[in-house]
VOSE-268568 format. One record per residue (C-alpha): residue in three letters; x, y, z. Coordinates in steps of 0.2 Angstrom, whole numbers, padded with zeros to 4 digits, always signed. Layout:
AlaXYZ/...
This chain:
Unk+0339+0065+0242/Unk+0348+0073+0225/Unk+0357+0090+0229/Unk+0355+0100+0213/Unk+0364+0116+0214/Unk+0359+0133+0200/Unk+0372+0143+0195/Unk+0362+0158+0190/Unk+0367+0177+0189/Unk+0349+0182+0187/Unk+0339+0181+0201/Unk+0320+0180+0193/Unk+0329+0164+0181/Unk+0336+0157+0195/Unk+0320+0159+0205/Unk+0311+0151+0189/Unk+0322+0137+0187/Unk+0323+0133+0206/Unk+0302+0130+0204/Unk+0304+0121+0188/Unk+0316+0108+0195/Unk+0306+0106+0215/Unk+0291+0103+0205/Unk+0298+0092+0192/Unk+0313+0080+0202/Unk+0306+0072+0215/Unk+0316+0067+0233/Unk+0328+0085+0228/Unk+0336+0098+0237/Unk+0340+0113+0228/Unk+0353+0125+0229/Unk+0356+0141+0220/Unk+0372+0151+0218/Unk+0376+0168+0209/Unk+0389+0165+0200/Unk+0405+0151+0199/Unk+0415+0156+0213/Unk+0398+0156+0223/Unk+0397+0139+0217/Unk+0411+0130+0222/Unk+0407+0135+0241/Unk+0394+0123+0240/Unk+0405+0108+0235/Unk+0416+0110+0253/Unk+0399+0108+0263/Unk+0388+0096+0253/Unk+0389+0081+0241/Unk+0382+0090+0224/Unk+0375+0076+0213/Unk+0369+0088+0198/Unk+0376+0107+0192/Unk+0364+0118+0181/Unk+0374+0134+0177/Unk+0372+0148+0165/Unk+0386+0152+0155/Unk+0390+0172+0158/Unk+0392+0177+0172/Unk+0402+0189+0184/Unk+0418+0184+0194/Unk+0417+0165+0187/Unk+0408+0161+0173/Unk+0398+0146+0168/Unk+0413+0138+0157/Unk+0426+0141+0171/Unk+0414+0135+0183/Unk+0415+0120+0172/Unk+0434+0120+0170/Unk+0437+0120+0187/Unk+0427+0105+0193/Unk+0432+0095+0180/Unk+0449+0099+0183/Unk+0448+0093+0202/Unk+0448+0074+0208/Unk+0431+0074+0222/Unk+0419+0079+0211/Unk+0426+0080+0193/Unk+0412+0066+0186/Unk+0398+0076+0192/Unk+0383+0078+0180/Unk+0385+0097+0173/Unk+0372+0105+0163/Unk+0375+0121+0153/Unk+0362+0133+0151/Unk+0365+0146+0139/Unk+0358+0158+0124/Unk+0375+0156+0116/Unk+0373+0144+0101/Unk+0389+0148+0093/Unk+0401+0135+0089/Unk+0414+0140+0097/Unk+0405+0140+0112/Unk+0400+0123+0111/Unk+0416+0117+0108/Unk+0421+0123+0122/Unk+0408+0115+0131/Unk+0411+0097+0124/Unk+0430+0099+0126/Unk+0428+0102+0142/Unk+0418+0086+0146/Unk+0400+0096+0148/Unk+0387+0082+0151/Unk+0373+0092+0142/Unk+0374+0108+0133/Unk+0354+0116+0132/Unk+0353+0129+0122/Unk+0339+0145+0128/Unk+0324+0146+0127/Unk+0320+0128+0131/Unk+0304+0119+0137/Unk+0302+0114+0155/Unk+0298+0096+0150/Unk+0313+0096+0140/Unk+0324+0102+0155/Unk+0316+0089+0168/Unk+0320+0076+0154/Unk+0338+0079+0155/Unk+0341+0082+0172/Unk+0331+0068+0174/Unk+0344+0055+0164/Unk+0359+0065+0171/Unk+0354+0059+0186/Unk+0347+0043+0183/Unk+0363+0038+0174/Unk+0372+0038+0189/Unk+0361+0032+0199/Unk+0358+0016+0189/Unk+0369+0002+0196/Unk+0367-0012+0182/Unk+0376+0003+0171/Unk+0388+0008+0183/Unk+0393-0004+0196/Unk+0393-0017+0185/Unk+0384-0028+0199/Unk+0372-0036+0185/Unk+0386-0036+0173/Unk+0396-0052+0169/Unk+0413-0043+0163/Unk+0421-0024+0161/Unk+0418-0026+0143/Unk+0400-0030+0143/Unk+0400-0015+0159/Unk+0406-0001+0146/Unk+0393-0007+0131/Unk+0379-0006+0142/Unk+0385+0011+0149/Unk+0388+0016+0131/Unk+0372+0009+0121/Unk+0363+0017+0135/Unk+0369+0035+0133/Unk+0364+0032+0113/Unk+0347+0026+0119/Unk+0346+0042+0129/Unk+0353+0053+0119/Unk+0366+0057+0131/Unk+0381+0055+0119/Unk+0390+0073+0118/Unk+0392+0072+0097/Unk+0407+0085+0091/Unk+0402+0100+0084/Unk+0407+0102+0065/Unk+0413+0120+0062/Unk+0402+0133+0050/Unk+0417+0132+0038/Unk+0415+0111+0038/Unk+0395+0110+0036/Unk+0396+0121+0020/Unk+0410+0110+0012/Unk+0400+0097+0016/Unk+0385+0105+0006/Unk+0398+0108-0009/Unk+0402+0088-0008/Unk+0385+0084-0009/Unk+0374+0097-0019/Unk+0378+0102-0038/Unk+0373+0120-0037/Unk+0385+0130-0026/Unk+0398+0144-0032/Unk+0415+0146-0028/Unk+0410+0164-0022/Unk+0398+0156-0011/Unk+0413+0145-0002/Unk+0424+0159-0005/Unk+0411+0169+0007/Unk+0412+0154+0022/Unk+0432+0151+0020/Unk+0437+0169+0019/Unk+0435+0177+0037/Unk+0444+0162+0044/Unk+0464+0166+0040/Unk+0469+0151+0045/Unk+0459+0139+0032/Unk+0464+0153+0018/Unk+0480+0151+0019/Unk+0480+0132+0020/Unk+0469+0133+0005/Unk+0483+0146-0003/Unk+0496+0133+0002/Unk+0488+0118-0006/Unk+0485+0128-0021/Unk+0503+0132-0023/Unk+0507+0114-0019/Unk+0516+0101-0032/Unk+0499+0094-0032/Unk+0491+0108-0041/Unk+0505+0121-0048/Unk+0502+0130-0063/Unk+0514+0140-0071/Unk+0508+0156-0061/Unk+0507+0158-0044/Unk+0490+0158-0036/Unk+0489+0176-0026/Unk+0469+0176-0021/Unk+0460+0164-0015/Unk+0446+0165-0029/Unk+0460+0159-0040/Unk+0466+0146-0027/Unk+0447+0137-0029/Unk+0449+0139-0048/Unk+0463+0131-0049/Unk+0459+0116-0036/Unk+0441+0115-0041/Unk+0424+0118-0033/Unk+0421+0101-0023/Unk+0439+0095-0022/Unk+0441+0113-0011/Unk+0425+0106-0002/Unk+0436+0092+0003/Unk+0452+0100+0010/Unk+0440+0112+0021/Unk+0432+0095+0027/Unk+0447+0086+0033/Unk+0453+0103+0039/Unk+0439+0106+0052/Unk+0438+0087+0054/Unk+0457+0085+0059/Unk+0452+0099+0074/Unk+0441+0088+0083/Unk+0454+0074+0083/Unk+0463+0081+0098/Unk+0464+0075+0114/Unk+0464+0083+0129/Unk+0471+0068+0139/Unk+0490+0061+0133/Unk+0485+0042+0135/Unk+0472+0043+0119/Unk+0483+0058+0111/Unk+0492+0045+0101/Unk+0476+0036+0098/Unk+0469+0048+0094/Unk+0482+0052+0080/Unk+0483+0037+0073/Unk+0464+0038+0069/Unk+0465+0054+0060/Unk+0479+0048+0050/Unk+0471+0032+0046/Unk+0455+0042+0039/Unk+0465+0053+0032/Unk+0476+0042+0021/Unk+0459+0031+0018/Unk+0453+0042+0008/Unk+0469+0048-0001/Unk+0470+0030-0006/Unk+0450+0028-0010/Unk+0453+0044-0021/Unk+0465+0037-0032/Unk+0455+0020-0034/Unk+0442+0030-0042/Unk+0450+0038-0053/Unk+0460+0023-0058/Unk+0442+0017-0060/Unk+0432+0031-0067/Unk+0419+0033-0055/Unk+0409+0048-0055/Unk+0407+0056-0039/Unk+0427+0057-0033/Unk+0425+0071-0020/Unk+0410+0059-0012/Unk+0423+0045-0011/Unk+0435+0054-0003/Unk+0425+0064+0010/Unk+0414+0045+0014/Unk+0431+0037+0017/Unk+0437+0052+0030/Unk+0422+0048+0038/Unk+0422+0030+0042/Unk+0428+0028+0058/Unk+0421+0043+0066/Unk+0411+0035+0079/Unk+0429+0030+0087/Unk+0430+0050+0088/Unk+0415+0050+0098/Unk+0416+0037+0111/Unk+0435+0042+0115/Unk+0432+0055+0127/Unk+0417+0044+0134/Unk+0433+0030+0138/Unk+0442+0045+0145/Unk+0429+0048+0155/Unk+0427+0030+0161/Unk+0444+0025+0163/Unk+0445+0040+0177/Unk+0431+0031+0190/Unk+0437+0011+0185/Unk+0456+0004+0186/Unk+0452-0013+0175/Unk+0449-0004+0158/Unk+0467-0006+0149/Unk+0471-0004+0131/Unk+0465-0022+0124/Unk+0447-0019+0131/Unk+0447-0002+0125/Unk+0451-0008+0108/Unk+0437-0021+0109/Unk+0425-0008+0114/Unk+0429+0004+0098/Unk+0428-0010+0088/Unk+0412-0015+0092/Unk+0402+0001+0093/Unk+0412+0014+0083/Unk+0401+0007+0068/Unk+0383+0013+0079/Unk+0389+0028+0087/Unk+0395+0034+0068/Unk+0379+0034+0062/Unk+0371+0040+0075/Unk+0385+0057+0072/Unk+0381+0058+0053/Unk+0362+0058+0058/Unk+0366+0075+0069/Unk+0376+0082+0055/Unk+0362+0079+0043/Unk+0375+0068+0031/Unk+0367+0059+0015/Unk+0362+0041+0016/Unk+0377+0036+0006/Unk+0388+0041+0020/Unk+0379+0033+0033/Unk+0379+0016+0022/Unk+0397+0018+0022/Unk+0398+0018+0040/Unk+0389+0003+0042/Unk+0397-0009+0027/Unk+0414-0003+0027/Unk+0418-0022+0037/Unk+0406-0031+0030/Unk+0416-0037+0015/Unk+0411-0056+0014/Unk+0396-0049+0001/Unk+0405-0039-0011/Unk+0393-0043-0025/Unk+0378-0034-0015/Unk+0391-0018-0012/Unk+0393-0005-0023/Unk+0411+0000-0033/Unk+0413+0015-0023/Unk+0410+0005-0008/Unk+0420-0006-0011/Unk+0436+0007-0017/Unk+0432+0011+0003/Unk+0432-0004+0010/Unk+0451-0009+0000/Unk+0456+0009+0004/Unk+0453+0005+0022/Unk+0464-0011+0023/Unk+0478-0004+0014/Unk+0478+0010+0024/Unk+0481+0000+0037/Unk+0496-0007+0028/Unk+0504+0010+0026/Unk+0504+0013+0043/Unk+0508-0005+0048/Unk+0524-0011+0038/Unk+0523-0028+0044/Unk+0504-0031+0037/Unk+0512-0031+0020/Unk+0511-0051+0016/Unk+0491-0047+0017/Unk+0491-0038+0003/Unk+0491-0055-0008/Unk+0480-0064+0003/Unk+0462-0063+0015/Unk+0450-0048+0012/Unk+0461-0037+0003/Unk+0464-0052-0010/Unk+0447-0053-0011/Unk+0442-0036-0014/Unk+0455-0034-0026/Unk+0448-0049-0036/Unk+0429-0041-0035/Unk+0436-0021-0041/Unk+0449-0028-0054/Unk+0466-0022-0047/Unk+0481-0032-0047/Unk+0496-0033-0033/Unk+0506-0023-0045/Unk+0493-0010-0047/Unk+0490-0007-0027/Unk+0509-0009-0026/Unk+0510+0007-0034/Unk+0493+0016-0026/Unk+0502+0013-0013/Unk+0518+0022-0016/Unk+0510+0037-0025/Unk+0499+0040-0011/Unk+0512+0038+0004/Unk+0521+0053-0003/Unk+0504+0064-0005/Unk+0498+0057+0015/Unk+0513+0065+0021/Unk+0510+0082+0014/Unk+0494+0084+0017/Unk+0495+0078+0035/Unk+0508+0094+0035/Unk+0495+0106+0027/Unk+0482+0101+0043/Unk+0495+0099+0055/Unk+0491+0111+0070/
């Protein structure tokens, strides 16, 4: 029988809750507790398979609640539903970072409810994913636990910021203002002044010093401002809460990062027309390997066998379905979905087009600034071949290269944290 314990100030809401859940999970036992601290009695005297807690509450609230469990080693995997009215972003970040398994926003439907409760449950339950029993490797263990939370639903996608939604509007649509941008950006201090400091950089000094930050998007230019705000609140979610994948998760921003510097300065080596969409398509390409980190993290806690090759293999094979799935929730265009999905796929560059293809080479060079000793590929393989198909000679990468090391390094100061 499934112990599902309410966290639930109200008494009416937890009373409703309590009936929604006897009636809709069968073979249950419910529990209900006024608050965190109330809560956490429970776990001494009962194995708890399932929390469903609201968020404020008095002497511990939902998010502490969720803090503490996490934090401990009995019952830190247990499923943990938040139920709250509090849609900010913050909020929700907070949540995620924190390993919530399903954040539900109020008011929900009951069906909805038993839904998720439902495959929290049944997740955990299921042995084929979990155990492994039916499985023939660790490898093949992990892709079914994975594909199965996409199937679900059940991924916990990142949140991008207010601030980064909007440049992502700016990047794609031709009729914003600066002042509207200058509206999103200027309550945050933090992005102003990262916007001031870029302004004032050696990559766009004018002979005056730029005081406003009206005059800093002047200066920089509508959708190239849309692009530093971007890989501003992008480079906040590439933070680890767990120092094993803190340097991978590093590296990955840094190789985005320095991809789409590089496919940036391919395009305009080249002409193309839409530069900003280059740049903010290639900072996205290997997001789905932001997504299913802390879903590693998570697994490497229950399972000792998971070491740093198969974790590799596991990014490298599903980072590509999961990133679509994430640019789906962010309601991204279809060119940056197709990016995700053909940026490997370079043994048909005559059915890709020239930006994809300044993406594709901006990703394997990339991996050569970061990698010295990759530097004998650069005359031979894929990035010979798309070299060949976009027109570019050693000599010409040679120096793409150089010119955009310096530029990397700079901006990777401006979104340090």
């Amino acid at each position: 029988m499934k112990k599902i314990l309410i966290v639930e100030d109200e008494e009416n809401i937890a009373l409703a809750l309590k009936t929604i859940v006897d009636k809709g999970i069968n073979n249950c036992e419910v529990f209900v507790a006024g608050n965190g601290l109330e809560a956490l009695s429970y776990f001494n005297n009962h194995v708890i398979d399932l929390v469903m807690s609201d968020w404020t509450m008095p002497a511990m609230s939902g998010g502490e609640l969720l803090t503490t469990i996490r934090s401990g080693d009995r019952n830190s995997h247990v499923p943990f539903l938040m139920l709250t009215a509090r849609a900010d972003v913050d909020s929700v970040h907070q949540a995620i970072n924190q390993h919530v398994t399903e954040y539900i926003v109020k008011p929900f439907s009951k069906s909805d409810l038993i839904k998720k409760i439902s495959l929290a449950i049944n997740e955990v339950d299921n042995p084929e994913i979990e155990t492994g029993f039916e499985l023939s490797s660790v490898f093949q263990n992990i892709m079914s636990l994975v594909k199965a939370r996409m199937i679900k639903g059940y991924l916990n996608f990142p949140v991008l910021s207010e601030i980064g939604m909007k440049a992502v509007e700016v990047i794609n649509r031709e009729n914003n203002s600066i002042e509207d941008l200058v509206r999103v950006i200027k309550p945050d201090q933090s992005i102003s002044s990262k916007i001031m400091s870029v302004a004032n950089s050696s990559f766009y000094r004018g002979m005056v010093p730029i005081e406003t930050l009206e005059t800093a998007l002047t200066r920089i230019g509508l959708k190239e401002t849309g692009n530093i705000v971007l890989a501003y609140s992008l480079r906040e979610l590439f933070v680890a809460h767990n120092d094993e994948f803190s340097e991978r998760l590093k590296y990955l921003w840094d190789h985005s990062l320095s991809t789409a510097i590089i496919a940036k300065k391919i395009g305009i080596k080249f002409g193309a027309e839409n530069i900003e969409r280059i740049y903010a398509a290639a900072l996205f390409h290997d997001i789905g390997k932001l997504l299913l980190i802390p879903v590693l993290i998570e697994l490497k806690k229950k399972r000792d066998d998971i070491d740093q090759a198969m974790i590799d293999e596991v990014l490298s094979a599903l980072h590509i379905n999961v990133g679509v799935e994430l640019l789906k929730q962010w309601k991204l265009s279809g060119f940056f979905v197709g990016v995700i999905k053909e940026h490997h796929n370079t043994d048909k560059l005559e059915a890709v087009s020239a930006e994809m293809r300044y993406i594709m080479l901006a990703n394997q060079l990339s991996k050569v600034m970061h990698n010295k000793h990759l530097e004998d590929q650069l005359e031979t393989g894929v990035i010979a071949r798309l070299s060949e198909s976009i027109g570019i000679n050693r000599k010409e990468i040679s120096e793409i290269l150089s010119e955009t090391t310096d530029q990397v390094l700079q901006f990777k100061m401006f979104f340090r944290r």
